[in-house]
C-alpha positions in Angstrom: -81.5 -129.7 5.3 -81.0 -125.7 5.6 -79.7 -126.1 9.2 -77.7 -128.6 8.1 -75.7 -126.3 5.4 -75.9 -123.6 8.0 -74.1 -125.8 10.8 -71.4 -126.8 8.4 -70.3 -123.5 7.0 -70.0 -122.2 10.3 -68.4 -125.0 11.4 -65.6 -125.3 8.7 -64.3 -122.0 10.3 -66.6 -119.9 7.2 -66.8 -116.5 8.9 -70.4 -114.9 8.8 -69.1 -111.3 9.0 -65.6 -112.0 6.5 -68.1 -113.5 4.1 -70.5 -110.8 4.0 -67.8 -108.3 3.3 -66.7 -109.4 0.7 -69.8 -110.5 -0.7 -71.1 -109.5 -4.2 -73.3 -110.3 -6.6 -74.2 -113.6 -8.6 -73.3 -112.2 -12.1 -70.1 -110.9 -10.8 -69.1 -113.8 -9.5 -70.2 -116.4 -12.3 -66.9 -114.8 -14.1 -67.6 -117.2 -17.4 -71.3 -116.3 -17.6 -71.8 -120.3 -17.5 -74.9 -119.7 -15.5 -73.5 -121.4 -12.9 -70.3 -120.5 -10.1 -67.4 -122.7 -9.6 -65.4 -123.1 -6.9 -62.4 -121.5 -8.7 -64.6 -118.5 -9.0 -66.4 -118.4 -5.4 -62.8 -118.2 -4.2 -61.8 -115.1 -6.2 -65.1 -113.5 -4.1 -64.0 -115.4 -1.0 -60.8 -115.8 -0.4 -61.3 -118.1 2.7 -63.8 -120.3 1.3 -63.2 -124.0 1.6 -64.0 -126.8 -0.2 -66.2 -128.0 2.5 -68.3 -124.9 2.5 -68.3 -125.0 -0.9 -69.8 -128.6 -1.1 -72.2 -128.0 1.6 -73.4 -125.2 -0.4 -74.1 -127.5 -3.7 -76.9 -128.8 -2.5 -77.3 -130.8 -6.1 -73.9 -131.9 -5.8 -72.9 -130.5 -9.8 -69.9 -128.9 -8.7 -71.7 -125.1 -9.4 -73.6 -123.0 -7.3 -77.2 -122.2 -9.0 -78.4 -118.9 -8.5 -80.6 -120.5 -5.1 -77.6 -122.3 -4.2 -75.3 -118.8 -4.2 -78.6 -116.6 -2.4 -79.0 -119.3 -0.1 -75.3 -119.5 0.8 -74.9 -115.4 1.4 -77.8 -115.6 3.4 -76.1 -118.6 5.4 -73.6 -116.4 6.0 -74.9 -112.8 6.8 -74.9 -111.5 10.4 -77.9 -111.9 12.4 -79.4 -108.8 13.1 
């Protein structure tokens, strides 16, 4: 299941390196402190996020990003080293 997520953020065009940058943390990001990040606010992070991504990244389809959803998803996207 991991490879699939990681196959189709890079395949939706998410950039590995783009995403890093302007990666930050979890609290940051989950602007409402719902616990939970939307899609509205993953796109204030990331800019060039799509819906796909996004979705692929859900893994328990709620339409949030759980704290393992959001780590998992930054590390989908980091450069390999």
């Amino acid at each position: 299941m991991k490879k699939i997520v990681l196959t189709s953020l890079f395949a939706l065009g998410l950039s590995g390196a783009a995403f890093a940058q302007a990666a930050t943390d979890f609290a940051t990001v989950d602007a409402d402190i719902s616990g939970g990040v939307t899609f509205a606010e993953a796109q204030v992070a990331w800019p060039d996020l799509t819906q796909e991504a996004f979705t692929a990244a859900d893994t328990d389809g709620n339409g949030e990003l759980s704290v393992e959803e959001y780590n998992a998803l930054l590390a989908s996207a980091a450069p390999a080293q």
